[in-house]
PDB file of N, H, CA, C and O in Angstrom:
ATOM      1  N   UNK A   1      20.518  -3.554 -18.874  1.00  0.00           N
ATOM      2  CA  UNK A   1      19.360  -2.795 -18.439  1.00  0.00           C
ATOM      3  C   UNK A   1      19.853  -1.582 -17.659  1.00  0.00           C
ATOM      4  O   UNK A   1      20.723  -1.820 -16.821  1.00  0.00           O
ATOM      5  N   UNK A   2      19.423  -0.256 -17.801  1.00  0.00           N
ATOM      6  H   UNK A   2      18.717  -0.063 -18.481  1.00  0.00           H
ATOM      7  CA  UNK A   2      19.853   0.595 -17.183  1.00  0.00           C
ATOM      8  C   UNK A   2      19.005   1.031 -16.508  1.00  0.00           C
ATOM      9  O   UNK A   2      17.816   0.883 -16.789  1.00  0.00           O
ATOM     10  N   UNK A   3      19.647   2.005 -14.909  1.00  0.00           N
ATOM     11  H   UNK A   3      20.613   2.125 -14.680  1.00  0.00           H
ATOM     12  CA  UNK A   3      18.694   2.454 -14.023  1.00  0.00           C
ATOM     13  C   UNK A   3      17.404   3.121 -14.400  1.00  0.00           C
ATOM     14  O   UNK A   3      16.458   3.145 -13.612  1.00  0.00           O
ATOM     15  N   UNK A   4      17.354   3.629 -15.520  1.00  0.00           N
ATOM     16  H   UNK A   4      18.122   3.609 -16.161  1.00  0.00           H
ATOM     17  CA  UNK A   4      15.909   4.213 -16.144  1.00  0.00           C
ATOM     18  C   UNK A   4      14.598   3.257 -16.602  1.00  0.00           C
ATOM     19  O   UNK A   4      13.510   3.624 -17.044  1.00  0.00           O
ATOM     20  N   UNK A   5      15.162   1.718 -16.302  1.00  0.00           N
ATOM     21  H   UNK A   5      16.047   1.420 -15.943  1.00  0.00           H
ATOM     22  CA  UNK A   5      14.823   0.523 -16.880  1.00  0.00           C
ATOM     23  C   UNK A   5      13.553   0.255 -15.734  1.00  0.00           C
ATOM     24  O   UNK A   5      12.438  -0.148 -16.064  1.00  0.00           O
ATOM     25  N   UNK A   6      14.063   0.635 -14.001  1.00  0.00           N
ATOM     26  H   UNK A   6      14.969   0.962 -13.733  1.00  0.00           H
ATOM     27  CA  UNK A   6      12.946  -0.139 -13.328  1.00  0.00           C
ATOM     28  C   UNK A   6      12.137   0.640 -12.651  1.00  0.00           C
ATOM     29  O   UNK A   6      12.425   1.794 -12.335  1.00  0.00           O
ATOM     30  N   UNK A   7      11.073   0.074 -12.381  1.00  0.00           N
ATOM     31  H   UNK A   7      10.838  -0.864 -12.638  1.00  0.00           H
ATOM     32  CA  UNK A   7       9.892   1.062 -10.952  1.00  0.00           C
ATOM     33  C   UNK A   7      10.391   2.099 -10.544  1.00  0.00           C
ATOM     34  O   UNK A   7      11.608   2.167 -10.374  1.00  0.00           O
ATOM     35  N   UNK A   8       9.837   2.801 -10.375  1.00  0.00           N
ATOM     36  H   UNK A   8       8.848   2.745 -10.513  1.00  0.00           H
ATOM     37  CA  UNK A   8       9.501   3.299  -9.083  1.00  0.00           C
ATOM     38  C   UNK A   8       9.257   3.126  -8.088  1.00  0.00           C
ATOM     39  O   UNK A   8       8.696   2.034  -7.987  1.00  0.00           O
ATOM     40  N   UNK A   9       9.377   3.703  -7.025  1.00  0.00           N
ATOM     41  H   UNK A   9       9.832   4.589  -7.107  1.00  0.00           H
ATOM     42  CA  UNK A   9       9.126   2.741  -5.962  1.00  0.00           C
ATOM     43  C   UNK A   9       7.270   3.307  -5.605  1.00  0.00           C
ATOM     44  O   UNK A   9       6.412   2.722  -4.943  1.00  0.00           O
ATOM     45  N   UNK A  10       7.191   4.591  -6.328  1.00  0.00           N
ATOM     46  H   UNK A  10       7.887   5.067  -6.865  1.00  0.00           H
ATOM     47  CA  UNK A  10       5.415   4.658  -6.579  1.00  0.00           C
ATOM     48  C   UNK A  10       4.702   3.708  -7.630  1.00  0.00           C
ATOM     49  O   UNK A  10       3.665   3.087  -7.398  1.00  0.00           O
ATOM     50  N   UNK A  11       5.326   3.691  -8.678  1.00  0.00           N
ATOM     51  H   UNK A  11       6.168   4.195  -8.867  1.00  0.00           H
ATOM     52  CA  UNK A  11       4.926   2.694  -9.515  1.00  0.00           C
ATOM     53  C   UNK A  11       4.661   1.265  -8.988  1.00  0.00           C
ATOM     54  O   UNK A  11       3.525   0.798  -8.897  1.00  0.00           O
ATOM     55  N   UNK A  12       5.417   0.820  -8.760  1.00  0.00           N
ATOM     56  H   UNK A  12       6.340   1.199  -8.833  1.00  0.00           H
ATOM     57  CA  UNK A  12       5.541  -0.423  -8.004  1.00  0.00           C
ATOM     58  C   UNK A  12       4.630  -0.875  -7.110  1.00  0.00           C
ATOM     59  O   UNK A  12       4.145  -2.005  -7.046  1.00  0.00           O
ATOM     60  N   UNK A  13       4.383   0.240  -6.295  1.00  0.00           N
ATOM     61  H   UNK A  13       4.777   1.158  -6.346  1.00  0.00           H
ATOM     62  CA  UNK A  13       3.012   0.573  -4.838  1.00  0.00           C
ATOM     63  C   UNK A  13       1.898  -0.162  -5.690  1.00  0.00           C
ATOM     64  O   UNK A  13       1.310  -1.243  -5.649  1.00  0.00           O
ATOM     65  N   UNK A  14       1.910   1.238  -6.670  1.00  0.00           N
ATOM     66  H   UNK A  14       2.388   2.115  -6.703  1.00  0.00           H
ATOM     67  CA  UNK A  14       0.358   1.114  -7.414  1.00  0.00           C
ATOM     68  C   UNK A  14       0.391  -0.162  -8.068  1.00  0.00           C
ATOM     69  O   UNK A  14      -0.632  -0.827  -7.902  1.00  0.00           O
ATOM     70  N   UNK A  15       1.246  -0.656  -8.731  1.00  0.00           N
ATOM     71  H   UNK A  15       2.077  -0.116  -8.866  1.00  0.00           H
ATOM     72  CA  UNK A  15       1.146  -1.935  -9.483  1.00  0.00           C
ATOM     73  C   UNK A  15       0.503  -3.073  -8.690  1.00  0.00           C
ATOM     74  O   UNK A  15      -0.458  -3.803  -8.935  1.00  0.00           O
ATOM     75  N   UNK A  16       1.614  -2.955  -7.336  1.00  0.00           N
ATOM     76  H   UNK A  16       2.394  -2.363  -7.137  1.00  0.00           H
ATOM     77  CA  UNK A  16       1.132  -3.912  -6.186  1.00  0.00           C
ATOM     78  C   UNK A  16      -0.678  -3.915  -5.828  1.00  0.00           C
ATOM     79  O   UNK A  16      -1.415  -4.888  -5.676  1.00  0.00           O
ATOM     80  N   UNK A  17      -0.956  -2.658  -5.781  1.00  0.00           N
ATOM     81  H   UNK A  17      -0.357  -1.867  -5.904  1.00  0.00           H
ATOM     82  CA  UNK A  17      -2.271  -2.784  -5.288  1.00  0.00           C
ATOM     83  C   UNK A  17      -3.192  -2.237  -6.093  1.00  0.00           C
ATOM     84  O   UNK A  17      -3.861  -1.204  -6.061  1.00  0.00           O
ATOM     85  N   UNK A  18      -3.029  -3.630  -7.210  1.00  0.00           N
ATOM     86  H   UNK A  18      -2.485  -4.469  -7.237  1.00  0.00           H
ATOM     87  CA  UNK A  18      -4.133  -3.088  -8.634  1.00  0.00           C
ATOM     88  C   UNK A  18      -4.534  -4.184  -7.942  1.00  0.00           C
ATOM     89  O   UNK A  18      -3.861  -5.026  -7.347  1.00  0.00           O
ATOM     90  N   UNK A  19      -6.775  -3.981  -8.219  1.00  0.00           N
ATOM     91  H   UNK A  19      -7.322  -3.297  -8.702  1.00  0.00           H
ATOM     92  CA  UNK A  19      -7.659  -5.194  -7.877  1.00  0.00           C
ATOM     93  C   UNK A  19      -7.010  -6.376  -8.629  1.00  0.00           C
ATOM     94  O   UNK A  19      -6.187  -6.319  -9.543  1.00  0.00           O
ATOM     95  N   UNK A  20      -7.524  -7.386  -8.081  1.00  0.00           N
ATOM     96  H   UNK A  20      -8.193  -7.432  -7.339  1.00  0.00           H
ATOM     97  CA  UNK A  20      -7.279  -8.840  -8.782  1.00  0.00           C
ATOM     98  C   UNK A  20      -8.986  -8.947  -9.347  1.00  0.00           C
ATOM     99  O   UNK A  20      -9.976  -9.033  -8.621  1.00  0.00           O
ATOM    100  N   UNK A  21      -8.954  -8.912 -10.779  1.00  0.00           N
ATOM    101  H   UNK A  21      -8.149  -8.841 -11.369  1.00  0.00           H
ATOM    102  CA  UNK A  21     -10.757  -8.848 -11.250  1.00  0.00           C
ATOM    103  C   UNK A  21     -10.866 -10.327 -11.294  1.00  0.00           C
ATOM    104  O   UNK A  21     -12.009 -10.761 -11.433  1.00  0.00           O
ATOM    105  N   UNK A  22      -9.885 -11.199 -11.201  1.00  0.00           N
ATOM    106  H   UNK A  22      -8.956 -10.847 -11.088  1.00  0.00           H
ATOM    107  CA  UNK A  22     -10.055 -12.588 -11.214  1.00  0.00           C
ATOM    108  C   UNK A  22     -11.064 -13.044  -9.177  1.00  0.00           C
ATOM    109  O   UNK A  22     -12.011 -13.780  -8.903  1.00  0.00           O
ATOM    110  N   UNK A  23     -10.469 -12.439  -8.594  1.00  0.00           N
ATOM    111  H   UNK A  23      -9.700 -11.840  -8.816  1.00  0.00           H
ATOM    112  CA  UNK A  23     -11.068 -12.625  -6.956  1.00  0.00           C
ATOM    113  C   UNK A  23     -12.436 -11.873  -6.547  1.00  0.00           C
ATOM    114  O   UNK A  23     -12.499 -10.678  -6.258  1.00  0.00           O
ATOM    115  N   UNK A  24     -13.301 -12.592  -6.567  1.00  0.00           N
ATOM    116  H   UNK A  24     -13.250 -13.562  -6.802  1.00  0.00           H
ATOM    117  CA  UNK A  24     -14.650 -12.110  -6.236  1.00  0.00           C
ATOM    118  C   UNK A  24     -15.432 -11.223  -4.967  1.00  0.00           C
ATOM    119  O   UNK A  24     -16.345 -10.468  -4.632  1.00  0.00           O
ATOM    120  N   UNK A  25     -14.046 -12.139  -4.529  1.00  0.00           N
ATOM    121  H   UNK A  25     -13.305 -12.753  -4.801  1.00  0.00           H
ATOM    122  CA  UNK A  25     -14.192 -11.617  -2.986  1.00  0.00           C
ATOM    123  C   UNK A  25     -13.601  -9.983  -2.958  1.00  0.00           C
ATOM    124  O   UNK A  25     -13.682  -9.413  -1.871  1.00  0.00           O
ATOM    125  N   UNK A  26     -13.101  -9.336  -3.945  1.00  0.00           N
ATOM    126  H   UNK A  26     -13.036  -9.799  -4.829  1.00  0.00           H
ATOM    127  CA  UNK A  26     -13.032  -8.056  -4.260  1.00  0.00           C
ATOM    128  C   UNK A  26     -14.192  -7.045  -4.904  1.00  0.00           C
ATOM    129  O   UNK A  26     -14.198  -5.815  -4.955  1.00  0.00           O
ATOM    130  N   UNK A  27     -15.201  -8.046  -5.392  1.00  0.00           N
ATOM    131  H   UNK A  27     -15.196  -9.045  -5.351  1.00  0.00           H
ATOM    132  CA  UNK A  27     -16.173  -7.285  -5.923  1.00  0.00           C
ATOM    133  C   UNK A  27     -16.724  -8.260  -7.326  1.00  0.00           C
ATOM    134  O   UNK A  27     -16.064  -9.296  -7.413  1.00  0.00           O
ATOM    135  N   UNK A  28     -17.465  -8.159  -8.080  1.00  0.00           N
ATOM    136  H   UNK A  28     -18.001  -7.318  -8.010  1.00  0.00           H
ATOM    137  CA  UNK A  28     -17.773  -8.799  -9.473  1.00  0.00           C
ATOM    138  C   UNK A  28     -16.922  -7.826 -10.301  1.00  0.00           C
ATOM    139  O   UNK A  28     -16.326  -6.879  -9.788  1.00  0.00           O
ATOM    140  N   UNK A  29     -16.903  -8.057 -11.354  1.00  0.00           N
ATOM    141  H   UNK A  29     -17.387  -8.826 -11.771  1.00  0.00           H
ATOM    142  CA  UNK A  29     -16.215  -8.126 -12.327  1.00  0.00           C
ATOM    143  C   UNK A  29     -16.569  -9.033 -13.602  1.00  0.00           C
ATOM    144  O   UNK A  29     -16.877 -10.198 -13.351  1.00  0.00           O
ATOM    145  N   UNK A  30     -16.558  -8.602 -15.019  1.00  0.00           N
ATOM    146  H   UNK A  30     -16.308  -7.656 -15.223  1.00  0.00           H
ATOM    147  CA  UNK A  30     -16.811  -9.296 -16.306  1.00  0.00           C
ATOM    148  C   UNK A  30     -15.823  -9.952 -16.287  1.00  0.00           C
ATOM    149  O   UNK A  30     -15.740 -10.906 -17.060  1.00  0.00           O
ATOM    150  N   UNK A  31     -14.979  -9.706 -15.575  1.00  0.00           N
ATOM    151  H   UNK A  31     -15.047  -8.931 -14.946  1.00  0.00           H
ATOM    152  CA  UNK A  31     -13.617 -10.742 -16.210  1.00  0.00           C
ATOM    153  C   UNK A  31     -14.392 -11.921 -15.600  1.00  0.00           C
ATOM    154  O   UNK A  31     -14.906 -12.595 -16.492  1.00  0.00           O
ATOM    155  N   UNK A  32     -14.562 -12.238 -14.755  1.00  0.00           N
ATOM    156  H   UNK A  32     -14.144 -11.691 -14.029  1.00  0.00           H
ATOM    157  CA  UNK A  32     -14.991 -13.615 -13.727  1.00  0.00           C
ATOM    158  C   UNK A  32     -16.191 -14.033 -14.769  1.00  0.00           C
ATOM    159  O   UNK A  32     -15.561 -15.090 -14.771  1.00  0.00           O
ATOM    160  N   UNK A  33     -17.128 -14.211 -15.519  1.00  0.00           N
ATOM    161  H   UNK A  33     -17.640 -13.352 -15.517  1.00  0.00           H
ATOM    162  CA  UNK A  33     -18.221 -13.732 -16.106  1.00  0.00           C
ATOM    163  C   UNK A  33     -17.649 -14.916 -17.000  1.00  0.00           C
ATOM    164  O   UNK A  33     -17.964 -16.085 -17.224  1.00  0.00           O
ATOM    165  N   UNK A  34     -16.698 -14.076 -17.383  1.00  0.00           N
ATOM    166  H   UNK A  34     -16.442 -13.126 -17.202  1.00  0.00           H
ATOM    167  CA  UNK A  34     -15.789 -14.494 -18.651  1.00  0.00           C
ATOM    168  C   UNK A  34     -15.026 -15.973 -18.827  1.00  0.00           C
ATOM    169  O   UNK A  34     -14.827 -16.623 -19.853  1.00  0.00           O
ATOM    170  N   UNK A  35     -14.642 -16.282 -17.309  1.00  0.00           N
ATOM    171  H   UNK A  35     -14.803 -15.754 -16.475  1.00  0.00           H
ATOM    172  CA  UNK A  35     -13.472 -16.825 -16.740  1.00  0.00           C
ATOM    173  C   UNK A  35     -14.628 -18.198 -16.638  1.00  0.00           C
ATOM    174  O   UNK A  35     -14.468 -19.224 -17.299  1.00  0.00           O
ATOM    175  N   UNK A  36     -15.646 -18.009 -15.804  1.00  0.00           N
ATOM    176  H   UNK A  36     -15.776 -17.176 -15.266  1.00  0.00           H
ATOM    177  CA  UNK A  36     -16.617 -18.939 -14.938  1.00  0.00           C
ATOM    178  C   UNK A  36     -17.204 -19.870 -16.501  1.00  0.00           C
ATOM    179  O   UNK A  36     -17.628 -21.018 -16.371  1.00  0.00           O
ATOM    180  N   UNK A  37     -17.139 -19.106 -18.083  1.00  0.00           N
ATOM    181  H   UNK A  37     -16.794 -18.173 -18.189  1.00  0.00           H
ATOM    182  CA  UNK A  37     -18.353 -19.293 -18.968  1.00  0.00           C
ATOM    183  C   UNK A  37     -17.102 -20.607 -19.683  1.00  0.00           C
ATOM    184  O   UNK A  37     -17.429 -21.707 -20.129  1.00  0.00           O
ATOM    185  N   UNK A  38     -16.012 -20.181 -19.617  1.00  0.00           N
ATOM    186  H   UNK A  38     -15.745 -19.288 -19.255  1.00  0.00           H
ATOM    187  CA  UNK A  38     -14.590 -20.684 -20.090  1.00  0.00           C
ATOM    188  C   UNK A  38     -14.641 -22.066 -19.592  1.00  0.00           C
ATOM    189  O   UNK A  38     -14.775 -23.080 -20.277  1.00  0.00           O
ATOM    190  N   UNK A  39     -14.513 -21.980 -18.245  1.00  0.00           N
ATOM    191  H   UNK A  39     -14.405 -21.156 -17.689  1.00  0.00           H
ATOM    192  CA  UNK A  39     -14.255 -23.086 -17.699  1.00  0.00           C
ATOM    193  C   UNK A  39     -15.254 -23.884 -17.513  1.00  0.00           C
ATOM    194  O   UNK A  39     -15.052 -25.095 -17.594  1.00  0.00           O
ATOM    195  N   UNK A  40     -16.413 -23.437 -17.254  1.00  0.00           N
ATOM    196  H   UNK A  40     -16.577 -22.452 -17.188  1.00  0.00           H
ATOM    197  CA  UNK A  40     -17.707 -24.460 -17.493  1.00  0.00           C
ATOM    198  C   UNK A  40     -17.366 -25.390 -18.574  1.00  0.00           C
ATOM    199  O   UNK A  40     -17.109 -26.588 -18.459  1.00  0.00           O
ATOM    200  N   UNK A  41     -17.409 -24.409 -20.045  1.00  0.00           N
ATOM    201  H   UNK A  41     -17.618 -23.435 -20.138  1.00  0.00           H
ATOM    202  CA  UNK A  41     -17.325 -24.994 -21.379  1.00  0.00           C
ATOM    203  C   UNK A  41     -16.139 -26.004 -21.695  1.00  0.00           C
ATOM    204  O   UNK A  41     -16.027 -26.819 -22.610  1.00  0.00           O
ATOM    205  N   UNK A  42     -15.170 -25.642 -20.491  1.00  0.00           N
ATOM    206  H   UNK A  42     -15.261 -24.980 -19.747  1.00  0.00           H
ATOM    207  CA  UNK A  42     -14.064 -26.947 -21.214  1.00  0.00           C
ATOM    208  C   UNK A  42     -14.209 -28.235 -19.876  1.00  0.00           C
ATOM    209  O   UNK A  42     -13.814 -29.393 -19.740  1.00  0.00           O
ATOM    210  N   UNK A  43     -14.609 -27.742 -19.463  1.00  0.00           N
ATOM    211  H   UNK A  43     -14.930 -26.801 -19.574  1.00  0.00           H
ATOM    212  CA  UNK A  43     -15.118 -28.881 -18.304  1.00  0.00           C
ATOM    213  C   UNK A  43     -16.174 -29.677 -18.877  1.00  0.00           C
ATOM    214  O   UNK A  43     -16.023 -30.897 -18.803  1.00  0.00           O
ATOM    215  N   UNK A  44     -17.337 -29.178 -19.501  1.00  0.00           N
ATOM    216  H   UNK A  44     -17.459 -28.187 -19.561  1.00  0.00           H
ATOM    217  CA  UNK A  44     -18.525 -29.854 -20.469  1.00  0.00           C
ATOM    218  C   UNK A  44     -17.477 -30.845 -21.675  1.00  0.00           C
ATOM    219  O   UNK A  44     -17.701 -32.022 -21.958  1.00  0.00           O
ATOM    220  N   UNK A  45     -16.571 -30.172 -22.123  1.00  0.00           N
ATOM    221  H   UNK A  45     -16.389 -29.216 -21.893  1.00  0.00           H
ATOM    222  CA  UNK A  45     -16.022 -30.783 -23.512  1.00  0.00           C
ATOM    223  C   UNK A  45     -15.116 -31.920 -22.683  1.00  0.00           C
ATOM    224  O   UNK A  45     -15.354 -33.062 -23.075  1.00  0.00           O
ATOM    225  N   UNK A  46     -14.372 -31.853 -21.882  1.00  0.00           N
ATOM    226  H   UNK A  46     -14.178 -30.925 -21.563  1.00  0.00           H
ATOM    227  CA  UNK A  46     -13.314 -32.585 -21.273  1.00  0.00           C
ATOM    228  C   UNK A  46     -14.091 -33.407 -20.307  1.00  0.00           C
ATOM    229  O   UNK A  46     -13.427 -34.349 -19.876  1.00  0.00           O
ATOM    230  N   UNK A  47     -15.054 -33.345 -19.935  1.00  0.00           N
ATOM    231  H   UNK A  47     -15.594 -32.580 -20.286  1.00  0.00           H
ATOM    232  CA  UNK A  47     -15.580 -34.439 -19.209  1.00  0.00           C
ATOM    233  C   UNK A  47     -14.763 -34.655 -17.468  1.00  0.00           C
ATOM    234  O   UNK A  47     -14.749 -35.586 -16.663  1.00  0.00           O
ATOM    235  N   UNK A  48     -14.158 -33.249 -17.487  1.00  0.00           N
ATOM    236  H   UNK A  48     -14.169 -32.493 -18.141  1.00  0.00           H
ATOM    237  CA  UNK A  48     -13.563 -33.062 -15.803  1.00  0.00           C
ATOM    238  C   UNK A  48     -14.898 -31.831 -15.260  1.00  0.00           C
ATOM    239  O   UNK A  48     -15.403 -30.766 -15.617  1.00  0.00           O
ATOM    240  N   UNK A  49     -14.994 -32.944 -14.095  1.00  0.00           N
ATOM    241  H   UNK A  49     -14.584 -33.809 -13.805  1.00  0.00           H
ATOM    242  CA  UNK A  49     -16.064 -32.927 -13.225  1.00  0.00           C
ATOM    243  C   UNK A  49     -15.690 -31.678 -12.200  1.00  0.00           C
ATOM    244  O   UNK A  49     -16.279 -30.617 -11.997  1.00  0.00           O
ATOM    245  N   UNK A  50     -14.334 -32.293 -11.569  1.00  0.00           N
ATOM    246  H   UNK A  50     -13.855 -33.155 -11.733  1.00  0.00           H
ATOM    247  CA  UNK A  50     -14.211 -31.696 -10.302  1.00  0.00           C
ATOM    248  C   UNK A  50     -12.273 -31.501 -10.823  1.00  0.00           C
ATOM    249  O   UNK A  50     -11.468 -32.432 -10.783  1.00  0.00           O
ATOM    250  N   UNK A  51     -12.019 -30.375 -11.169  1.00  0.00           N
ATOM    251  H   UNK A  51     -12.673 -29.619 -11.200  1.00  0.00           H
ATOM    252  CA  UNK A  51     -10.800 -29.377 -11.692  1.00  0.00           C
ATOM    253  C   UNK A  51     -10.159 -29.600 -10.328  1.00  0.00           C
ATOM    254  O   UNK A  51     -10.849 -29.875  -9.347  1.00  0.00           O
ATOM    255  N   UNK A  52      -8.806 -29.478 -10.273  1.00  0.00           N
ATOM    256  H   UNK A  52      -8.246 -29.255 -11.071  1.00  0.00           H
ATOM    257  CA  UNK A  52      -7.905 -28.979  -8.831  1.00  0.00           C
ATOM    258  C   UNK A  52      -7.354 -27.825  -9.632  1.00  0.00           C
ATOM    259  O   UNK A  52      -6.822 -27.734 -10.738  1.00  0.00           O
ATOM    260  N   UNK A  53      -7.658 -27.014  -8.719  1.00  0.00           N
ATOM    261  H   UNK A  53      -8.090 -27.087  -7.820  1.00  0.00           H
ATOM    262  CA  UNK A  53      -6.720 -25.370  -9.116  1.00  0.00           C
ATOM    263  C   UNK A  53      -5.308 -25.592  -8.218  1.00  0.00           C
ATOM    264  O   UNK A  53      -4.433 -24.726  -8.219  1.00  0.00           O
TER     265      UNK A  53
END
């Protein structure tokens, strides 16, 4: 891998402080929408009640 290979150290910043659309507590987001409709549905099929994340 050569030095042209990594970050920036601006790149990197910004990468660091892209929203998480998964955390609500940042705002809504379709991803969560998406995420919440997912996991309902395999929780209905799988018959798990109460998930541990």
């Amino acid at each position: 891998m050569s030095h042209t290979d990594y970050l920036t150290s601006n790149q990197l910043y910004r990468a660091l402080n892209l929203r998480d659309l998964t955390d609500p507590e940042q705002g809504r987001h379709a991803i969560q929408s998406l995420l919440q409709s997912v996991t309902d549905r395999l929780q209905s099929e799988w018959d798990w009640a109460d998930p541990v994340w």
